[in-house]
PyMOL Python script that loads the backbone (N, CA, C, O; Angstrom):
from pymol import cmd

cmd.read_pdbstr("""\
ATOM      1  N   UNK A   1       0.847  -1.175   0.000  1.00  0.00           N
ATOM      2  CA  UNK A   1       0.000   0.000   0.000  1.00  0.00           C
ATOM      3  C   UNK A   1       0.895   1.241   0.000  1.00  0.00           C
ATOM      4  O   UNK A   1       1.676   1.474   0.922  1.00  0.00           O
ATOM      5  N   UNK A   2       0.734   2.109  -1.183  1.00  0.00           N
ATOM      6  CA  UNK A   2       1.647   3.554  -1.211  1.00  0.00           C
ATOM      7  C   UNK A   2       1.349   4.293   0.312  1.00  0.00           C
ATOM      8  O   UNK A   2       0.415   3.898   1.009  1.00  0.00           O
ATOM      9  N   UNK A   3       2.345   5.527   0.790  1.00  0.00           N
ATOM     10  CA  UNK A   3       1.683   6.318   1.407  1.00  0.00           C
ATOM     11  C   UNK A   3       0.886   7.248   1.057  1.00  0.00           C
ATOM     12  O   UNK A   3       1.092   7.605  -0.102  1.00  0.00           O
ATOM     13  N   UNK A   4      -0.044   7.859   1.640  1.00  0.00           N
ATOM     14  CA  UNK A   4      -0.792   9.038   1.201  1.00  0.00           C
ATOM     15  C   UNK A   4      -0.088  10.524   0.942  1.00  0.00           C
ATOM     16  O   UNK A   4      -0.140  11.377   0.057  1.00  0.00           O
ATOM     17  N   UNK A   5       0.487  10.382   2.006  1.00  0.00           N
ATOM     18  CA  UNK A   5       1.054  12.034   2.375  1.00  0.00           C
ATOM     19  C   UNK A   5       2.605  12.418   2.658  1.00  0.00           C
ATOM     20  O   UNK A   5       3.225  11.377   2.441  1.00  0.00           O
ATOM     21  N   UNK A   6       3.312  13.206   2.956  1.00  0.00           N
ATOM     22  CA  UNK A   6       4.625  13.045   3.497  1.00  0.00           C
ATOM     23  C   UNK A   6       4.685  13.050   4.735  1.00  0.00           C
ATOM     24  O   UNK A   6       5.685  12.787   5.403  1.00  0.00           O
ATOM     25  N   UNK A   7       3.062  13.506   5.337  1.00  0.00           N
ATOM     26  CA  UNK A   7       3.512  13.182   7.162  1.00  0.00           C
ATOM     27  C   UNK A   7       3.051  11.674   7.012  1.00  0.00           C
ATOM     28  O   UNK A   7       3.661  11.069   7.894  1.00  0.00           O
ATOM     29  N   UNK A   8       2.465  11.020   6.490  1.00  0.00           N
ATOM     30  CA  UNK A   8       2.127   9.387   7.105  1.00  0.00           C
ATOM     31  C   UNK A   8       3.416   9.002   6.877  1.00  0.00           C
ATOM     32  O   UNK A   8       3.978   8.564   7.881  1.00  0.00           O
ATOM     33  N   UNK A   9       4.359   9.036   5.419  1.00  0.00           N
ATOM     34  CA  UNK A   9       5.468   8.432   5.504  1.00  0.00           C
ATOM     35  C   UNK A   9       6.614   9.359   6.685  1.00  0.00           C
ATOM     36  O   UNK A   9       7.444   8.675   7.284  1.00  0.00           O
ATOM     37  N   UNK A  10       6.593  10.200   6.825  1.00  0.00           N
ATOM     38  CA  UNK A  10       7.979  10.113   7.823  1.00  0.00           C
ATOM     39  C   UNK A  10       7.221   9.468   9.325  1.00  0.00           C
ATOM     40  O   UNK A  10       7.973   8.908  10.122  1.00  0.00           O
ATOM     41  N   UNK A  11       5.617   9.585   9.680  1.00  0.00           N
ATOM     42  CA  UNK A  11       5.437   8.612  10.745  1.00  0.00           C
ATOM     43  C   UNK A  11       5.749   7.045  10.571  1.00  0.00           C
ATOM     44  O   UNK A  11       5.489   6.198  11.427  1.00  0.00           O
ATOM     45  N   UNK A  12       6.229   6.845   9.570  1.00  0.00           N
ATOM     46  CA  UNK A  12       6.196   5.566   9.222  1.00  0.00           C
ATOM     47  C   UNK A  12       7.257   5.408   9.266  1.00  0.00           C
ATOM     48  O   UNK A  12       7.488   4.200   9.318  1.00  0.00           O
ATOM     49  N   UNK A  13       8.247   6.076   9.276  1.00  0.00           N
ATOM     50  CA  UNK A  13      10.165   5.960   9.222  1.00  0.00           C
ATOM     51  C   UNK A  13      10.534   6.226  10.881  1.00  0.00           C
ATOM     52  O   UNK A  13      11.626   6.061  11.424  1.00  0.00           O
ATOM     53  N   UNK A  14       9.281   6.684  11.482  1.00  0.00           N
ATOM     54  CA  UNK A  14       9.792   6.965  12.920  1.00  0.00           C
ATOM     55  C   UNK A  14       9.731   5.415  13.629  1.00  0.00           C
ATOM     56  O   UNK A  14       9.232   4.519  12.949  1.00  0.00           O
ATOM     57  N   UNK A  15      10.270   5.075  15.084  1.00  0.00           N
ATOM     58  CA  UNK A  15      10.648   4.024  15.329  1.00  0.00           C
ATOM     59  C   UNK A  15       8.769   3.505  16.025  1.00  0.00           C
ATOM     60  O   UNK A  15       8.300   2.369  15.955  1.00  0.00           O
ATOM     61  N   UNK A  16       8.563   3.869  16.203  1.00  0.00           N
ATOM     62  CA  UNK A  16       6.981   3.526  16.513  1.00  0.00           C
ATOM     63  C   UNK A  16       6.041   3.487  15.218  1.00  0.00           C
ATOM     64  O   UNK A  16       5.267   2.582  14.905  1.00  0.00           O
ATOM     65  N   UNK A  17       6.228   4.384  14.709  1.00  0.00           N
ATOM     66  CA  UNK A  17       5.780   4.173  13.050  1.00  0.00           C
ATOM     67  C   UNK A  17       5.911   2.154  12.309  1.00  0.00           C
ATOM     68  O   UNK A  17       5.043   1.373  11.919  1.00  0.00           O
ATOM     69  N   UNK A  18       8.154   1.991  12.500  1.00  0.00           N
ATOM     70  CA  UNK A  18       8.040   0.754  12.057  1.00  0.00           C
ATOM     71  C   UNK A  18       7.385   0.035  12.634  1.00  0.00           C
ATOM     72  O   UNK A  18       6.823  -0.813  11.941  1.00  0.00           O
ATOM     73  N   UNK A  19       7.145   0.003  14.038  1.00  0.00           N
ATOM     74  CA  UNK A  19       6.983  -1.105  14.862  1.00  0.00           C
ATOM     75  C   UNK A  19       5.217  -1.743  14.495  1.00  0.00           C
ATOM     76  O   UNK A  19       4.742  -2.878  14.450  1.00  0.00           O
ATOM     77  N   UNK A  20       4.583  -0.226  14.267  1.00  0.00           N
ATOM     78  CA  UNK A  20       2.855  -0.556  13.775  1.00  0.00           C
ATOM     79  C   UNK A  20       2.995  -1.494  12.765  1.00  0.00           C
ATOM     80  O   UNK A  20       2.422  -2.582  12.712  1.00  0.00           O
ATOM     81  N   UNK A  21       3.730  -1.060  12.013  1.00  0.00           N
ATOM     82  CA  UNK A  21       3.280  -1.470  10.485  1.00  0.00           C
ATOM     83  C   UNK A  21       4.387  -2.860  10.132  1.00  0.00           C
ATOM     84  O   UNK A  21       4.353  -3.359   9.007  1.00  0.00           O
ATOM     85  N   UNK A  22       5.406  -3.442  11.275  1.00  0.00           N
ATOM     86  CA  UNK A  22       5.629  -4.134  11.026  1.00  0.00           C
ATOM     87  C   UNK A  22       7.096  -5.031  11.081  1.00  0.00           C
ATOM     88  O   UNK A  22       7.241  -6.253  11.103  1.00  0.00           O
ATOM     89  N   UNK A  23       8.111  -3.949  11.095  1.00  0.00           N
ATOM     90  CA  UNK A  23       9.566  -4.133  10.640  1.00  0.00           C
ATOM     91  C   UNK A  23       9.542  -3.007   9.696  1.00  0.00           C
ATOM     92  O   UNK A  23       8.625  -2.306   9.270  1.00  0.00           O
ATOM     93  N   UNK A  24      11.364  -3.044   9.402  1.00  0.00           N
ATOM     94  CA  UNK A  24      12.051  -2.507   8.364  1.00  0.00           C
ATOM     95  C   UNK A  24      11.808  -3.158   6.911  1.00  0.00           C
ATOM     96  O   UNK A  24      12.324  -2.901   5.823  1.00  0.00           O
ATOM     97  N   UNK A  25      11.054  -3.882   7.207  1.00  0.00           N
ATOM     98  CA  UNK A  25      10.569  -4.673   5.745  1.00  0.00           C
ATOM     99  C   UNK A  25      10.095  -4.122   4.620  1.00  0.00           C
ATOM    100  O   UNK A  25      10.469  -3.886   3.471  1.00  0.00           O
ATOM    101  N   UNK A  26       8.383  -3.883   5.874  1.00  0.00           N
ATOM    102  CA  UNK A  26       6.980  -3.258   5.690  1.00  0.00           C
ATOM    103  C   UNK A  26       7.064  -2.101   5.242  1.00  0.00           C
ATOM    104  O   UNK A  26       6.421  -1.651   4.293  1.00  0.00           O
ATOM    105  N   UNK A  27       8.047  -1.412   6.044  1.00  0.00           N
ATOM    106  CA  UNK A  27       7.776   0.149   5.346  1.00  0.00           C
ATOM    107  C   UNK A  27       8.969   0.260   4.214  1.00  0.00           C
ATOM    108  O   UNK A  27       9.255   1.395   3.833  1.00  0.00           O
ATOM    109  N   UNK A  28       9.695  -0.889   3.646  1.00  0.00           N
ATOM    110  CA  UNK A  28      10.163  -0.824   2.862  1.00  0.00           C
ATOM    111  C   UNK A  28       9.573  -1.010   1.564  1.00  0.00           C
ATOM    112  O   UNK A  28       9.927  -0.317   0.610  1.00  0.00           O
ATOM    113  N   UNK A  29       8.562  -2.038   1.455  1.00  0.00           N
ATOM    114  CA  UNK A  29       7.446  -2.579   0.491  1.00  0.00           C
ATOM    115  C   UNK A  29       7.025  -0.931   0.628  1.00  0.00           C
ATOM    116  O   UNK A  29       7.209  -0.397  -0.466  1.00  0.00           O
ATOM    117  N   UNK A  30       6.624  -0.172   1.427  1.00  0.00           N
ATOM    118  CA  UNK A  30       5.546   1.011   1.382  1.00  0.00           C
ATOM    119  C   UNK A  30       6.306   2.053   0.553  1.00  0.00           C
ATOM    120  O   UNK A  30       5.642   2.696  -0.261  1.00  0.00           O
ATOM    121  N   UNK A  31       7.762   2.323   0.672  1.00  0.00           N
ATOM    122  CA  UNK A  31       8.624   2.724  -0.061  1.00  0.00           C
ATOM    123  C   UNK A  31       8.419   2.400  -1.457  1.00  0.00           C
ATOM    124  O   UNK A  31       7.994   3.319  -2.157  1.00  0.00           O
ATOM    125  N   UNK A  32       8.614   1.386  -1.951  1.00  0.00           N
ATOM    126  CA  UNK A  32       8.609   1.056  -2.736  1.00  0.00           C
ATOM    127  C   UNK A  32       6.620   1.257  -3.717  1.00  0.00           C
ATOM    128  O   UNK A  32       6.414   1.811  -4.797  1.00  0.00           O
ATOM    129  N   UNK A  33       5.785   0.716  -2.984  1.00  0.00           N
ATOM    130  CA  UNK A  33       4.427   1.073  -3.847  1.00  0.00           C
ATOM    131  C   UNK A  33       4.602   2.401  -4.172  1.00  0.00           C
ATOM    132  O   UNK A  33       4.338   2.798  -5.307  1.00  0.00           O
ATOM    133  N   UNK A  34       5.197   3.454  -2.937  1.00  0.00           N
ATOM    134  CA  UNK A  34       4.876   5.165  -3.560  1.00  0.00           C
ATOM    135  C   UNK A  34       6.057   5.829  -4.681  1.00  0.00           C
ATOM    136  O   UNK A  34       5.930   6.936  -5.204  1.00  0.00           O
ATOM    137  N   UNK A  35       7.605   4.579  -4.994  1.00  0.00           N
ATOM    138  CA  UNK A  35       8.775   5.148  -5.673  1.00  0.00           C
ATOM    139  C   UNK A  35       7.679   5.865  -7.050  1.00  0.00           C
ATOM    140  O   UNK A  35       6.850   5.292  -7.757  1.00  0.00           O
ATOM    141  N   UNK A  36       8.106   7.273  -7.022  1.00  0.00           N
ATOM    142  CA  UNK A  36       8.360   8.421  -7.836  1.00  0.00           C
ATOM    143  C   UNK A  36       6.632   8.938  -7.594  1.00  0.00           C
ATOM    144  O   UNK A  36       6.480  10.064  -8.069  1.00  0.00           O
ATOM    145  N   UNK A  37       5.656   8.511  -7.126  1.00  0.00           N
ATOM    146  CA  UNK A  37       4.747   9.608  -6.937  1.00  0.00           C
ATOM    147  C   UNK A  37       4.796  10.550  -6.054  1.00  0.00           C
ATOM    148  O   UNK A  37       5.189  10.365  -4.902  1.00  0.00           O
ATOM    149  N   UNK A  38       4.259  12.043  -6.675  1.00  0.00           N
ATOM    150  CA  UNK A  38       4.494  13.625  -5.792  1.00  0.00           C
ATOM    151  C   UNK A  38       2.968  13.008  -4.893  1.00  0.00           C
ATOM    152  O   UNK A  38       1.901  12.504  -5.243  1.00  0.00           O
ATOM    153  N   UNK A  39       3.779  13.493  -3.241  1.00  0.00           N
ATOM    154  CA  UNK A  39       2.898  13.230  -2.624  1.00  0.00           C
ATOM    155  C   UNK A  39       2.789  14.655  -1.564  1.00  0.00           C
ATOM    156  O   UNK A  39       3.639  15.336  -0.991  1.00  0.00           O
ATOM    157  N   UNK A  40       1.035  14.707  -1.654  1.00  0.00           N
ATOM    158  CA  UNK A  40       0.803  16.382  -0.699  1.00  0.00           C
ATOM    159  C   UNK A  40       1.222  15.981   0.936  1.00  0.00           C
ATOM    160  O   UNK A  40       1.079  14.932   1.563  1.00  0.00           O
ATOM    161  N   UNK A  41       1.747  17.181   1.281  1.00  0.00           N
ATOM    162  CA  UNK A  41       2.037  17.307   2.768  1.00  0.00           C
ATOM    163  C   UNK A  41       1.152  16.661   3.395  1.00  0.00           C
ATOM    164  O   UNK A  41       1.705  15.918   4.206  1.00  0.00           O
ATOM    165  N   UNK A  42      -0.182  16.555   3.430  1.00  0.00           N
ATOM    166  CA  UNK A  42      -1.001  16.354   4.343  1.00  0.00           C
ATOM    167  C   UNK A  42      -2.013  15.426   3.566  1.00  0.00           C
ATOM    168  O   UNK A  42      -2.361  16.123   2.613  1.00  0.00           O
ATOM    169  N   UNK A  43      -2.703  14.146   3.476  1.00  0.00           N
ATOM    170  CA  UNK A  43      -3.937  13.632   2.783  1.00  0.00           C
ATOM    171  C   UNK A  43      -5.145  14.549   2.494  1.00  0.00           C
ATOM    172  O   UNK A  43      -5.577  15.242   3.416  1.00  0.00           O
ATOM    173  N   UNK A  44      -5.532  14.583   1.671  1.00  0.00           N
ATOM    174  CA  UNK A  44      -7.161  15.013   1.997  1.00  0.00           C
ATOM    175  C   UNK A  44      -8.142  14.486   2.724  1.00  0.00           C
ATOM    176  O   UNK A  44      -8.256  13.288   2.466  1.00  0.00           O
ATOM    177  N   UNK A  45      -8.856  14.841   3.476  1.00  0.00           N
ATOM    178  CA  UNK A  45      -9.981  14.540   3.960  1.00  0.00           C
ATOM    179  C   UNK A  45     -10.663  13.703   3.072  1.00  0.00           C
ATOM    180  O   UNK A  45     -10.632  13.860   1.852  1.00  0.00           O
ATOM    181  N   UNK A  46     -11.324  12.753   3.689  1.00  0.00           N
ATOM    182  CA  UNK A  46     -12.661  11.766   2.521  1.00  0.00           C
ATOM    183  C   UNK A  46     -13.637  12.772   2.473  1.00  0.00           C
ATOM    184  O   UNK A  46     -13.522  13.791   3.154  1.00  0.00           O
ATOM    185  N   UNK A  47     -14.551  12.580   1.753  1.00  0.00           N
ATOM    186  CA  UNK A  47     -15.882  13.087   1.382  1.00  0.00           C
ATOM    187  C   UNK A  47     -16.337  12.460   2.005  1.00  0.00           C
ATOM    188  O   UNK A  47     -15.951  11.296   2.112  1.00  0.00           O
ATOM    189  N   UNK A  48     -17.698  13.103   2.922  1.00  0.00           N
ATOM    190  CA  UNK A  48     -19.201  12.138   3.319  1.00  0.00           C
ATOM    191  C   UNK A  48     -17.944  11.789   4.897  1.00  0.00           C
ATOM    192  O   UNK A  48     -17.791  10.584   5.092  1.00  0.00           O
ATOM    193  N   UNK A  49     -17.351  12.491   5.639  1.00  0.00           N
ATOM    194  CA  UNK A  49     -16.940  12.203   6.813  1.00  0.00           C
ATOM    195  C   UNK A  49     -16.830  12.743   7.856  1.00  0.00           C
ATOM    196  O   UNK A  49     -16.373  12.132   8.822  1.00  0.00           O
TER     197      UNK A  49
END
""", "prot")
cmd.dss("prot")
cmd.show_as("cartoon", "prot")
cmd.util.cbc("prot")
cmd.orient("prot")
């Protein structure tokens, strides 16, 4: 699964970040789904939430 935003990925590089999601593996695969998409600072909000 890519990240959304650039704050989910640097929470995801922090050491509580790896530990959710898994190992140094996991957020390596996550690295890898988002290699070369521009991603906004922050996600958007869903619609209807």
């Amino acid at each position: 699964m890519p990240w959304k935003s650039k704050k989910q990925r640097r929470w995801g590089h922090s050491p509580e970040g790896i530990k959710a999601l898994g190992g140094k593996k996991a957020v390596a695969e996550w690295d890898k789904a988002t290699k070369g998409k521009k991603l906004p600072k922050i996600a958007p909000k869903k619609k209807g939430k």
